[in-house]
PyMOL Python script that loads the backbone (N, CA, C, O; Angstrom):
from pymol import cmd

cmd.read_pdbstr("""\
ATOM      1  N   UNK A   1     -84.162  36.838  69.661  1.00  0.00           N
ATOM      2  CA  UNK A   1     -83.307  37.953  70.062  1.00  0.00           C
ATOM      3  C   UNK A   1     -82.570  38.475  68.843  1.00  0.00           C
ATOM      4  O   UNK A   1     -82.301  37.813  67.841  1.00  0.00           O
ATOM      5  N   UNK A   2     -82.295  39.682  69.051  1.00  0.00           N
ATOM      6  CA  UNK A   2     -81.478  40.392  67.888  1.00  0.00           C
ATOM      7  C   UNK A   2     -79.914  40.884  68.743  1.00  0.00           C
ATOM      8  O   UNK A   2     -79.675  41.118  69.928  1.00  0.00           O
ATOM      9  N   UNK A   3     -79.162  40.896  67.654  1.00  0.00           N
ATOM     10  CA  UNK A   3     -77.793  40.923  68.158  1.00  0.00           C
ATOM     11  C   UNK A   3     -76.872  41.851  66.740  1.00  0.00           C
ATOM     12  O   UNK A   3     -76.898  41.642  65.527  1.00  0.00           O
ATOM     13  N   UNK A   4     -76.052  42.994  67.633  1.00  0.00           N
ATOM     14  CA  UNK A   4     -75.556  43.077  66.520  1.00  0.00           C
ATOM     15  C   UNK A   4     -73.879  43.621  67.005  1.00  0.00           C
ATOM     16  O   UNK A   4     -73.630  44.296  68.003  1.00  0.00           O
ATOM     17  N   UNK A   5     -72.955  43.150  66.072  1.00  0.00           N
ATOM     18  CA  UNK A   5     -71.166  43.241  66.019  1.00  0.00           C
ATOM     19  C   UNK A   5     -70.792  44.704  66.324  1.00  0.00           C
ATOM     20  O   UNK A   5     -71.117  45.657  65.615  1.00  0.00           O
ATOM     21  N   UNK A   6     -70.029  44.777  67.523  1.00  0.00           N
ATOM     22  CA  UNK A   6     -69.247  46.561  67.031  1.00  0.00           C
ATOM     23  C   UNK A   6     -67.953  45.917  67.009  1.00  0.00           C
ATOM     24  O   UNK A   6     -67.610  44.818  67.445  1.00  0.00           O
ATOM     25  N   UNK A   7     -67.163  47.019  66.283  1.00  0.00           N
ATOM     26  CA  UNK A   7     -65.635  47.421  66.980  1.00  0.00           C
ATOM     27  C   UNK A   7     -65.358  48.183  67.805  1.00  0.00           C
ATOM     28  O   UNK A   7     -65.624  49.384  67.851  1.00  0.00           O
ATOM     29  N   UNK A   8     -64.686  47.420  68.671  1.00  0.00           N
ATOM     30  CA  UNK A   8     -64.258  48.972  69.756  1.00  0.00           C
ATOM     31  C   UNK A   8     -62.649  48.935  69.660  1.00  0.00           C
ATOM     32  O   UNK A   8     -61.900  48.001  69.373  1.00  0.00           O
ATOM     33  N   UNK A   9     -62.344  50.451  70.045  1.00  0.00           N
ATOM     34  CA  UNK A   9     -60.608  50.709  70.102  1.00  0.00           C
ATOM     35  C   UNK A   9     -59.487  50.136  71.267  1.00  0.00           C
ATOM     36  O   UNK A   9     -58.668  50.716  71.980  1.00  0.00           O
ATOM     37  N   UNK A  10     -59.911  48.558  71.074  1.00  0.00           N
ATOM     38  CA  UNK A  10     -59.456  48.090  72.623  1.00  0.00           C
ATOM     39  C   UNK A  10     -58.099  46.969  72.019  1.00  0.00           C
ATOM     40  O   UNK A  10     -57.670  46.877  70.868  1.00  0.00           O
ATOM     41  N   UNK A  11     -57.850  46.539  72.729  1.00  0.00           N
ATOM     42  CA  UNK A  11     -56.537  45.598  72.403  1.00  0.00           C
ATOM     43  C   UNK A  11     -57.415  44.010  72.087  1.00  0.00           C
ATOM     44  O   UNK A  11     -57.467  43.232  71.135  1.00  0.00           O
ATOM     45  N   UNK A  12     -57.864  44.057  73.097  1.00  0.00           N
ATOM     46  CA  UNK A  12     -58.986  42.743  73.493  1.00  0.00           C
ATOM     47  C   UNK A  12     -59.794  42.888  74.272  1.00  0.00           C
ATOM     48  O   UNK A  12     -59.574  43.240  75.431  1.00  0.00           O
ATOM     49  N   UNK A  13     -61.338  42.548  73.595  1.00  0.00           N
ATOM     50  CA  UNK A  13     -62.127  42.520  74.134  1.00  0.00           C
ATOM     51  C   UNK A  13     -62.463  41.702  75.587  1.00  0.00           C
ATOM     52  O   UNK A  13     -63.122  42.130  76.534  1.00  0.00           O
ATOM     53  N   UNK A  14     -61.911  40.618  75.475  1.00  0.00           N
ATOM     54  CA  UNK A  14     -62.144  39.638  76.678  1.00  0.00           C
ATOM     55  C   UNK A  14     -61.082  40.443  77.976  1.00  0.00           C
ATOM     56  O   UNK A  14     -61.471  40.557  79.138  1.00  0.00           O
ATOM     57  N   UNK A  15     -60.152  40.781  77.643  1.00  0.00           N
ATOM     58  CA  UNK A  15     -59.055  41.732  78.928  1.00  0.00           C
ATOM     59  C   UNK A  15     -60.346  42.744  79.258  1.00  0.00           C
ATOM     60  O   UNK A  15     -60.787  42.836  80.403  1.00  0.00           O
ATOM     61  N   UNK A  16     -61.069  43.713  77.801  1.00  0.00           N
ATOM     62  CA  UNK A  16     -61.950  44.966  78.621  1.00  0.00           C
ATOM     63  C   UNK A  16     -62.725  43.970  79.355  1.00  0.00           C
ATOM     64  O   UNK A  16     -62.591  44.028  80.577  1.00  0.00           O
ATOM     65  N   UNK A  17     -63.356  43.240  78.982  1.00  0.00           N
ATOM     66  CA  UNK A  17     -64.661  42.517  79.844  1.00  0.00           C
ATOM     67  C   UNK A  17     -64.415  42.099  81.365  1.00  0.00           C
ATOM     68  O   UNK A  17     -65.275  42.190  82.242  1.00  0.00           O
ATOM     69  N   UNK A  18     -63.220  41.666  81.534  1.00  0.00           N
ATOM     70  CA  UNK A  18     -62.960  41.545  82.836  1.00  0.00           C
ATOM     71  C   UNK A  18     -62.483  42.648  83.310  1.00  0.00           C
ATOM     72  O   UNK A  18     -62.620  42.707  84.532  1.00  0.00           O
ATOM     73  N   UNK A  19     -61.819  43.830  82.701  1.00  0.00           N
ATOM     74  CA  UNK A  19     -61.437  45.245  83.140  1.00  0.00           C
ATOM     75  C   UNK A  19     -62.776  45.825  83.488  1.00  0.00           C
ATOM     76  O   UNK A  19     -62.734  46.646  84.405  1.00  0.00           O
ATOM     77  N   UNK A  20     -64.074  45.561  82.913  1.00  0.00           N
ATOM     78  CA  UNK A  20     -64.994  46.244  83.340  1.00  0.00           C
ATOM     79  C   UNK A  20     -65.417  45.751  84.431  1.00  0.00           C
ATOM     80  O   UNK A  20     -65.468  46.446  85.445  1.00  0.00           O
ATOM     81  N   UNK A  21     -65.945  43.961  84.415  1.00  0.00           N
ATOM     82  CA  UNK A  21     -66.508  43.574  85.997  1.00  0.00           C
ATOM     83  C   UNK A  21     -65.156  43.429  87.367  1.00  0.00           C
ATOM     84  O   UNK A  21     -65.636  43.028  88.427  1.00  0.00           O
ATOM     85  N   UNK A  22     -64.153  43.611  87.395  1.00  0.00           N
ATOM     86  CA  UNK A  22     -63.294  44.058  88.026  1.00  0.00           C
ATOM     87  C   UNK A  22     -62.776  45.161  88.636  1.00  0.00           C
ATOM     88  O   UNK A  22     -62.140  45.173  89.689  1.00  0.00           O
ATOM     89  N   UNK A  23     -63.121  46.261  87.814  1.00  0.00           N
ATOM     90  CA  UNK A  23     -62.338  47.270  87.997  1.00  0.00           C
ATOM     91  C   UNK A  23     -62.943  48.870  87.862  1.00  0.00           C
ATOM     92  O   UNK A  23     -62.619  49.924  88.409  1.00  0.00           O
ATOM     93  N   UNK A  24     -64.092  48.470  86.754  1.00  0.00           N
ATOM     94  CA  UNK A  24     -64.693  49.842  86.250  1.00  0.00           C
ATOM     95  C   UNK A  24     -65.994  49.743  86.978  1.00  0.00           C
ATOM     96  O   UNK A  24     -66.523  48.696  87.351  1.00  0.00           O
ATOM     97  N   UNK A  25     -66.462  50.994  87.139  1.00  0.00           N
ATOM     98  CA  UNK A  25     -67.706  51.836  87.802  1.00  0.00           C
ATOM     99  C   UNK A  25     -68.089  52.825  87.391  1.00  0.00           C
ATOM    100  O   UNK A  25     -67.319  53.785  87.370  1.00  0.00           O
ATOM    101  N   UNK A  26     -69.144  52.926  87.013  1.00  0.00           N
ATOM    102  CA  UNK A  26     -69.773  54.935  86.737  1.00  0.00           C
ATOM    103  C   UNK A  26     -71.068  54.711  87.681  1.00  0.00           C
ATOM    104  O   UNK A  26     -71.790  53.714  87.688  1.00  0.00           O
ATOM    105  N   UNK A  27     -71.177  55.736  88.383  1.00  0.00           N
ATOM    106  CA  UNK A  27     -71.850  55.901  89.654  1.00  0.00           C
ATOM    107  C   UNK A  27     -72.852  54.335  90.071  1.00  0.00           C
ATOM    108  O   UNK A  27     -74.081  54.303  90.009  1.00  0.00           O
ATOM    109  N   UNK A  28     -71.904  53.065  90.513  1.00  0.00           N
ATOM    110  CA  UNK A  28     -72.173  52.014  90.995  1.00  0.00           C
ATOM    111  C   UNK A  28     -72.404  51.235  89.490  1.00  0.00           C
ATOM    112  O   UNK A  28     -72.774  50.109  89.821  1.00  0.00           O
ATOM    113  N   UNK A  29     -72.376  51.275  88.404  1.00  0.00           N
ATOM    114  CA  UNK A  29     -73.088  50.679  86.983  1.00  0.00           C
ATOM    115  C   UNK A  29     -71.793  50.112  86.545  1.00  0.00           C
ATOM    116  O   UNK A  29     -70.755  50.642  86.942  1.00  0.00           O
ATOM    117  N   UNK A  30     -71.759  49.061  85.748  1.00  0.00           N
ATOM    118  CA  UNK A  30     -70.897  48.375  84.478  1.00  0.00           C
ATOM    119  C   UNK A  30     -71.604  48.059  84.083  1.00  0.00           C
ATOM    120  O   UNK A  30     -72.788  48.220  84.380  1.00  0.00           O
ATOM    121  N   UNK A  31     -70.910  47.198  82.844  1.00  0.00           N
ATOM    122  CA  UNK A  31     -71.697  46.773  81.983  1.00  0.00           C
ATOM    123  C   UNK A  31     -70.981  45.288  81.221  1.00  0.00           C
ATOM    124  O   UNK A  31     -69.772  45.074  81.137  1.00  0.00           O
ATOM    125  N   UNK A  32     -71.798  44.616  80.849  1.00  0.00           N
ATOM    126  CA  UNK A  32     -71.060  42.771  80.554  1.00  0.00           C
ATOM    127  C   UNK A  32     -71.680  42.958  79.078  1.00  0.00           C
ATOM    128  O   UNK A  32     -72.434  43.876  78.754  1.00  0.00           O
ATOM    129  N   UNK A  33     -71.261  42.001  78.310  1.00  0.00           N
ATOM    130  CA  UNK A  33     -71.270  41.716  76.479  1.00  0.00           C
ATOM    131  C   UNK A  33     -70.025  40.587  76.445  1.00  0.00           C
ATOM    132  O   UNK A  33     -68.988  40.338  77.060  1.00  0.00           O
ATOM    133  N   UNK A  34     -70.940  39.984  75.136  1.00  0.00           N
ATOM    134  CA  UNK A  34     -70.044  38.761  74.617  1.00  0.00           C
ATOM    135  C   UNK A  34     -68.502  39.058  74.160  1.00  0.00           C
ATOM    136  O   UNK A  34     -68.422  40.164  73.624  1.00  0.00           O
ATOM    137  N   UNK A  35     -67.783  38.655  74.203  1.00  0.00           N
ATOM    138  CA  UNK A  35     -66.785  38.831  73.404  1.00  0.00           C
ATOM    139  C   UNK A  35     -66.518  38.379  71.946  1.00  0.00           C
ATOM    140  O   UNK A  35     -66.009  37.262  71.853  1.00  0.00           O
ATOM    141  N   UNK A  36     -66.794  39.114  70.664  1.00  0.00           N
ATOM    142  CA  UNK A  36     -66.767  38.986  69.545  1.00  0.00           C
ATOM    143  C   UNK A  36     -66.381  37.737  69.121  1.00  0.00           C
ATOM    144  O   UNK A  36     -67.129  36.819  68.787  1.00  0.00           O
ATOM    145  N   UNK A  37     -65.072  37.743  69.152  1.00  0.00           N
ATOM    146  CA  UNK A  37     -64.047  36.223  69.241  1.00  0.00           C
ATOM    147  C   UNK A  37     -64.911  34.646  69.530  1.00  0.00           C
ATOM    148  O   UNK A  37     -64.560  33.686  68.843  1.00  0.00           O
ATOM    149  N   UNK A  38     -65.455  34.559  70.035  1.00  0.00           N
ATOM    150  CA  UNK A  38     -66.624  33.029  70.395  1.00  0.00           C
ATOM    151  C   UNK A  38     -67.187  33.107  69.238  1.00  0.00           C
ATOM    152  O   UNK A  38     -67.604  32.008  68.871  1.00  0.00           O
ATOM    153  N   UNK A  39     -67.461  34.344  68.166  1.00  0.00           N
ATOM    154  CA  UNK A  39     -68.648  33.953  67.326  1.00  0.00           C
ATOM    155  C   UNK A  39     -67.913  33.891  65.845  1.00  0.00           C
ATOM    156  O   UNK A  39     -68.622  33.699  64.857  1.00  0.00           O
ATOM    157  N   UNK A  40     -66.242  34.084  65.679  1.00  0.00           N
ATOM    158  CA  UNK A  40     -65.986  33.351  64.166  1.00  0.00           C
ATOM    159  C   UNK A  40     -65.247  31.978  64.145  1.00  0.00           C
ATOM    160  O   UNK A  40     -64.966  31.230  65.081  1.00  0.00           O
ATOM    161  N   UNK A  41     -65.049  31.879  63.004  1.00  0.00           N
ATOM    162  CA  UNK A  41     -64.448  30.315  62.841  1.00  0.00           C
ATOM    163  C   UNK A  41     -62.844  30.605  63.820  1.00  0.00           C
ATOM    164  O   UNK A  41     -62.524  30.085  64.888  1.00  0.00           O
ATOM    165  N   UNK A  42     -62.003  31.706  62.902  1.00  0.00           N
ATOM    166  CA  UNK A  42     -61.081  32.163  63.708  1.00  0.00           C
ATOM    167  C   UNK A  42     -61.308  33.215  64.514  1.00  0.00           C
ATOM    168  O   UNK A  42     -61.852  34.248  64.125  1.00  0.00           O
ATOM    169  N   UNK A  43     -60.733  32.925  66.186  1.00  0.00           N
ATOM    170  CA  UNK A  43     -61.240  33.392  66.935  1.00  0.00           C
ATOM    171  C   UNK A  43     -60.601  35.503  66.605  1.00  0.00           C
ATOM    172  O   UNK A  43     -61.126  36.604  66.773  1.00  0.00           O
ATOM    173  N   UNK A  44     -59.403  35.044  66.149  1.00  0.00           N
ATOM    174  CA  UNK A  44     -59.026  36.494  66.148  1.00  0.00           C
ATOM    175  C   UNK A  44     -59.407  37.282  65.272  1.00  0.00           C
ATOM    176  O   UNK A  44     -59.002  38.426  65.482  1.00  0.00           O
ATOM    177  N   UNK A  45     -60.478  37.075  63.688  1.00  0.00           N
ATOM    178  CA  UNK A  45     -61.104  37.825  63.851  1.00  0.00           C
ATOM    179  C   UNK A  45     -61.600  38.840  64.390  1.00  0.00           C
ATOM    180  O   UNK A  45     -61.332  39.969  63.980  1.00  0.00           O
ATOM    181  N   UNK A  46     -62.676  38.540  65.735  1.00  0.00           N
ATOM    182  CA  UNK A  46     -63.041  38.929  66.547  1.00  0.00           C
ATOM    183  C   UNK A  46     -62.789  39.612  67.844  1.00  0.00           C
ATOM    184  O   UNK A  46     -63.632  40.119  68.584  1.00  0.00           O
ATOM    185  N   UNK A  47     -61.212  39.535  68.042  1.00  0.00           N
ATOM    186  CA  UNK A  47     -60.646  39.795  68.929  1.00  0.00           C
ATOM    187  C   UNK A  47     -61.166  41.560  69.533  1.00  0.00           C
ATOM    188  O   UNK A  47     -61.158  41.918  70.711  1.00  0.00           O
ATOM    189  N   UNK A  48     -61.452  42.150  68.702  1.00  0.00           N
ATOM    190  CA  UNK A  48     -61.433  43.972  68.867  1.00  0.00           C
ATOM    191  C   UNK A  48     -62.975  43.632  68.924  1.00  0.00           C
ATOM    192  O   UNK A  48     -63.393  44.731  69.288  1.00  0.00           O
ATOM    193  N   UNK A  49     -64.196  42.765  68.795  1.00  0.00           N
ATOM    194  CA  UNK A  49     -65.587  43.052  68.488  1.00  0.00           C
ATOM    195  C   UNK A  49     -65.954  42.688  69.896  1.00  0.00           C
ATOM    196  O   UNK A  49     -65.348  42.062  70.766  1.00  0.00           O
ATOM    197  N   UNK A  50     -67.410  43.409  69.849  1.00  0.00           N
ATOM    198  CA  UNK A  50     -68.277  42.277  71.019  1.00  0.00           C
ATOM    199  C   UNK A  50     -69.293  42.496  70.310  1.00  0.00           C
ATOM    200  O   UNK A  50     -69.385  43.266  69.354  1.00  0.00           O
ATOM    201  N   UNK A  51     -70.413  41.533  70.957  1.00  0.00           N
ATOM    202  CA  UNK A  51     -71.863  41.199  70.489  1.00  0.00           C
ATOM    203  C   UNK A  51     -72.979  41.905  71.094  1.00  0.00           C
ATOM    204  O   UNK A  51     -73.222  41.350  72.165  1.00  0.00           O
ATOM    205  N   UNK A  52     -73.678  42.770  70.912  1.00  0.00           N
ATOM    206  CA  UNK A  52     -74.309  43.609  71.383  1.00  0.00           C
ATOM    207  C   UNK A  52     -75.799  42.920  71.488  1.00  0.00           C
ATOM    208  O   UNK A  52     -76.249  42.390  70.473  1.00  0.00           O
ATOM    209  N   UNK A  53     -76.623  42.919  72.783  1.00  0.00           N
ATOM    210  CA  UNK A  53     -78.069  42.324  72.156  1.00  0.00           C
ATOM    211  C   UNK A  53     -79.028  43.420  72.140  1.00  0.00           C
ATOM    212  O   UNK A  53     -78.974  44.096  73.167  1.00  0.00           O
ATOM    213  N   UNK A  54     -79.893  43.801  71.280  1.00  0.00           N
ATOM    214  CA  UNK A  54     -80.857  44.642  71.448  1.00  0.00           C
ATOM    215  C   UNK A  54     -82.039  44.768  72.394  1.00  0.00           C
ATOM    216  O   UNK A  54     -82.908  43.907  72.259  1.00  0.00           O
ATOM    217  N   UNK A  55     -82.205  45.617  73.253  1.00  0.00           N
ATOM    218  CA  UNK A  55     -82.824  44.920  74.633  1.00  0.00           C
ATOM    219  C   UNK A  55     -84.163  46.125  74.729  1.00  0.00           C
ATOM    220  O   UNK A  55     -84.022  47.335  74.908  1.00  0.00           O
ATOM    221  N   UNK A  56     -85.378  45.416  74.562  1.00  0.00           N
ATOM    222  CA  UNK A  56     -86.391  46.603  74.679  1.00  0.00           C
ATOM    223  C   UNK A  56     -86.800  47.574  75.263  1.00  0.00           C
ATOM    224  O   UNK A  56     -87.849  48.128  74.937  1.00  0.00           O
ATOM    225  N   UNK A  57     -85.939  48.029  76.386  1.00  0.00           N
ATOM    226  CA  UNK A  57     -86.033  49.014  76.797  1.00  0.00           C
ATOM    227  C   UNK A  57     -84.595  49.980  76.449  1.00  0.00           C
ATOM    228  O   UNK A  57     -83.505  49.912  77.017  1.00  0.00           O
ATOM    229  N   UNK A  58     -84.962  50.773  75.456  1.00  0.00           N
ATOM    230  CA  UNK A  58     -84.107  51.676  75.244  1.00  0.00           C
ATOM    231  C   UNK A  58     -83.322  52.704  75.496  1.00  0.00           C
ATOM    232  O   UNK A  58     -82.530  53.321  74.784  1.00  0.00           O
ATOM    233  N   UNK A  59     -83.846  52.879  77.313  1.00  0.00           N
ATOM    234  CA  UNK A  59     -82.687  53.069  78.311  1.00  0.00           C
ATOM    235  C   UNK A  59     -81.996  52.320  78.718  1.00  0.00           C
ATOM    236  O   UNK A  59     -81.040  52.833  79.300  1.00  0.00           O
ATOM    237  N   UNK A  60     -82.009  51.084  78.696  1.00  0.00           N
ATOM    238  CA  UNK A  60     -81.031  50.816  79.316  1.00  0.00           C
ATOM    239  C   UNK A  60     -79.949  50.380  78.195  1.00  0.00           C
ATOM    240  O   UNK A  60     -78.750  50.265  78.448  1.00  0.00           O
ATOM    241  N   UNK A  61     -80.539  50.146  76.890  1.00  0.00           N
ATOM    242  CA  UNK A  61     -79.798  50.200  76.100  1.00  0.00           C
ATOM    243  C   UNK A  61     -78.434  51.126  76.076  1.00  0.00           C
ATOM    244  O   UNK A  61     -77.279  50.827  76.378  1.00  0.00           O
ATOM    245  N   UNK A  62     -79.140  52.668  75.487  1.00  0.00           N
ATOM    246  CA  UNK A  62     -78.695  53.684  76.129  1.00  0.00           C
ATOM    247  C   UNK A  62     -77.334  54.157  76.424  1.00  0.00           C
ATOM    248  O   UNK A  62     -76.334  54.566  75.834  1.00  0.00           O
ATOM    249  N   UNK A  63     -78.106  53.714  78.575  1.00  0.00           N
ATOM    250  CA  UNK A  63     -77.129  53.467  79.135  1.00  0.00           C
ATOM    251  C   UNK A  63     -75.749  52.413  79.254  1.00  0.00           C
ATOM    252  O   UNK A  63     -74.762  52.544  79.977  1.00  0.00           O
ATOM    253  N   UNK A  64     -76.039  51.443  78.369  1.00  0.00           N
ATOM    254  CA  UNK A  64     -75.069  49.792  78.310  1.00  0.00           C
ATOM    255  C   UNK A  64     -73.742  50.662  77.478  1.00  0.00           C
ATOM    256  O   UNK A  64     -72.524  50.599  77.644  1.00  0.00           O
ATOM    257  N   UNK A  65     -74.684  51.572  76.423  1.00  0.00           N
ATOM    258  CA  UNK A  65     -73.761  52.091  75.291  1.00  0.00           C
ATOM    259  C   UNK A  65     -72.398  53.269  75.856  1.00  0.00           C
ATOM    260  O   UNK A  65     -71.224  53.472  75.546  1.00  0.00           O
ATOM    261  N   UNK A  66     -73.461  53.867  76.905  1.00  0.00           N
ATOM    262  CA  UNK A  66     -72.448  55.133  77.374  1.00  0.00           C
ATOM    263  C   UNK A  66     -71.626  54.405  78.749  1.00  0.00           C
ATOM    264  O   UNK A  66     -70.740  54.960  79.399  1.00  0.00           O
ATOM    265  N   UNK A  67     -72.153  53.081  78.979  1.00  0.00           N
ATOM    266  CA  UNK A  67     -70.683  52.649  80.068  1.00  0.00           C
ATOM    267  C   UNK A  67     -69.570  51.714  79.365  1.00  0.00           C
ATOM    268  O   UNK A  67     -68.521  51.257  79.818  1.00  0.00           O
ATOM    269  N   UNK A  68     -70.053  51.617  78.351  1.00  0.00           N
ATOM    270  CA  UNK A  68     -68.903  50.706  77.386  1.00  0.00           C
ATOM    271  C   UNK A  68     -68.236  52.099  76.826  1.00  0.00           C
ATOM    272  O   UNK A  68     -67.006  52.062  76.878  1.00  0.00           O
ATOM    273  N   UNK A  69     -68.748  53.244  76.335  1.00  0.00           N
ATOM    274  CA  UNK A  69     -67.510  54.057  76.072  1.00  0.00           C
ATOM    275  C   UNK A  69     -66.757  54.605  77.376  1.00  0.00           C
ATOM    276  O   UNK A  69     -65.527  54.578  77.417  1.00  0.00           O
ATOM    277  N   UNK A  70     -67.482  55.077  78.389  1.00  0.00           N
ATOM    278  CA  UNK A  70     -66.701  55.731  79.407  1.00  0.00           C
ATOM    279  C   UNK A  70     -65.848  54.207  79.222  1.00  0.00           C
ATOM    280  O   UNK A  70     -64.975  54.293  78.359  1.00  0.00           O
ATOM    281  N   UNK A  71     -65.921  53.236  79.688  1.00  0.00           N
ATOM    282  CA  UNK A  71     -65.162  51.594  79.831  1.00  0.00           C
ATOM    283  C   UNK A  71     -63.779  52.101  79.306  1.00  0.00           C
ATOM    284  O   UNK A  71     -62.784  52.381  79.975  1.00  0.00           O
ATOM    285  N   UNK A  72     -63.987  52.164  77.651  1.00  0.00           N
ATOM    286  CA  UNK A  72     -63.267  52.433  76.778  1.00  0.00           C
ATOM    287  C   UNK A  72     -61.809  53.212  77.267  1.00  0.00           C
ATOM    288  O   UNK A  72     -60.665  52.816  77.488  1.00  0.00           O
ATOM    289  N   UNK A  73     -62.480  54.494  77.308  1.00  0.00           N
ATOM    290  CA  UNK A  73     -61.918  55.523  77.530  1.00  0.00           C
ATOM    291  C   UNK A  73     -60.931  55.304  78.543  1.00  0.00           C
ATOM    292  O   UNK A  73     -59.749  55.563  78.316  1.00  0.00           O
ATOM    293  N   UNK A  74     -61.497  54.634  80.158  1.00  0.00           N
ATOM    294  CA  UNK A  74     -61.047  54.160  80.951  1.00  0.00           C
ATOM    295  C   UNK A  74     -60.105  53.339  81.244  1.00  0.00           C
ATOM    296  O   UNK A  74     -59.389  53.496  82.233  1.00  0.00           O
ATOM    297  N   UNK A  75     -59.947  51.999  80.114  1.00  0.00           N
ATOM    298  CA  UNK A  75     -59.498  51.505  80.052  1.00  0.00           C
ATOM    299  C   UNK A  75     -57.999  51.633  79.092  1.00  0.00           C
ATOM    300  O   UNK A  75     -57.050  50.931  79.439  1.00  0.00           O
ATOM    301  N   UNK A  76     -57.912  52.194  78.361  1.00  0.00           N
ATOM    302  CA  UNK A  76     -57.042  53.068  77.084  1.00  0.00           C
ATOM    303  C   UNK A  76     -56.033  53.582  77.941  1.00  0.00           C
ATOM    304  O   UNK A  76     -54.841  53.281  78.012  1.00  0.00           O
ATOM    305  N   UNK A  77     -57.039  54.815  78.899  1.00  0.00           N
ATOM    306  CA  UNK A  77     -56.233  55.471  79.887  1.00  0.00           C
ATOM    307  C   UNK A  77     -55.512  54.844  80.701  1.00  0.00           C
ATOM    308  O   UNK A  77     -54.581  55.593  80.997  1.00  0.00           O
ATOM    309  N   UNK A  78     -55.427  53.873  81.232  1.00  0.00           N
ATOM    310  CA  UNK A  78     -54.963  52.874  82.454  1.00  0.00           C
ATOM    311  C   UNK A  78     -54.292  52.021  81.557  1.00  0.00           C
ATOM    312  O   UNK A  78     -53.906  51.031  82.180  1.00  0.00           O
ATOM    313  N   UNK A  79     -53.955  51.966  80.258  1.00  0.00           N
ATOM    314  CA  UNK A  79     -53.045  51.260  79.675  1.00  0.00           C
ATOM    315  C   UNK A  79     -52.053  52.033  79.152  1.00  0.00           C
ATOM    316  O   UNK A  79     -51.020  51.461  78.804  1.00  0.00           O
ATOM    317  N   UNK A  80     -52.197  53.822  78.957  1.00  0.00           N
ATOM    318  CA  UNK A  80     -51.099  54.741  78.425  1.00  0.00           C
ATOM    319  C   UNK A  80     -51.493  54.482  76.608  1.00  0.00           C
ATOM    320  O   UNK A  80     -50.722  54.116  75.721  1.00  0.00           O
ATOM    321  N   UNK A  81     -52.803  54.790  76.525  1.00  0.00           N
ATOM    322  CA  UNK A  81     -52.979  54.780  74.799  1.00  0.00           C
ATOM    323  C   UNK A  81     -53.742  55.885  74.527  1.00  0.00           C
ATOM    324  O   UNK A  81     -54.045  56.155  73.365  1.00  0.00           O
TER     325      UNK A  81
END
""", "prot")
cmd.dss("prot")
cmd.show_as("cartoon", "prot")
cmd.util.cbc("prot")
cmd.orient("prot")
């Protein structure tokens, strides 16, 4: 498998991850990813990353990409940022 690091504009990744299987929806869809943080020595490093896996079908890729930003967006908003 291939895997690769983003940053996203979040406080913590592990709060979005459960903000997403909790709370977020785009027409019935979320979306799950590692939380950055598990993969350095210090965890906070990682705190703003997640682990992305490259998945051969490149829709659904895609799509993983555009419900982690709506996520984003979503989530920002519902915090007043």
């Amino acid at each position: 498998a291939f895997y690769t690091m983003a940053k996203l504009p979040v406080d913590s990744t592990e709060r979005f991850q459960l903000y997403l299987l909790q709370e977020f929806e785009d027409n019935g869809e979320t979306v799950m990813f590692a939380p950055g943080s598990g993969f350095y020595a210090d965890p906070a490093d990682g705190r703003s990353e997640i682990r992305i896996a490259y998945v051969h079908n490149c829709d659904y890729l895609r799509r993983a990409i555009q419900l982690v930003g709506k996520g984003v967006a979503a989530y920002n908003a519902k915090r007043g940022v």
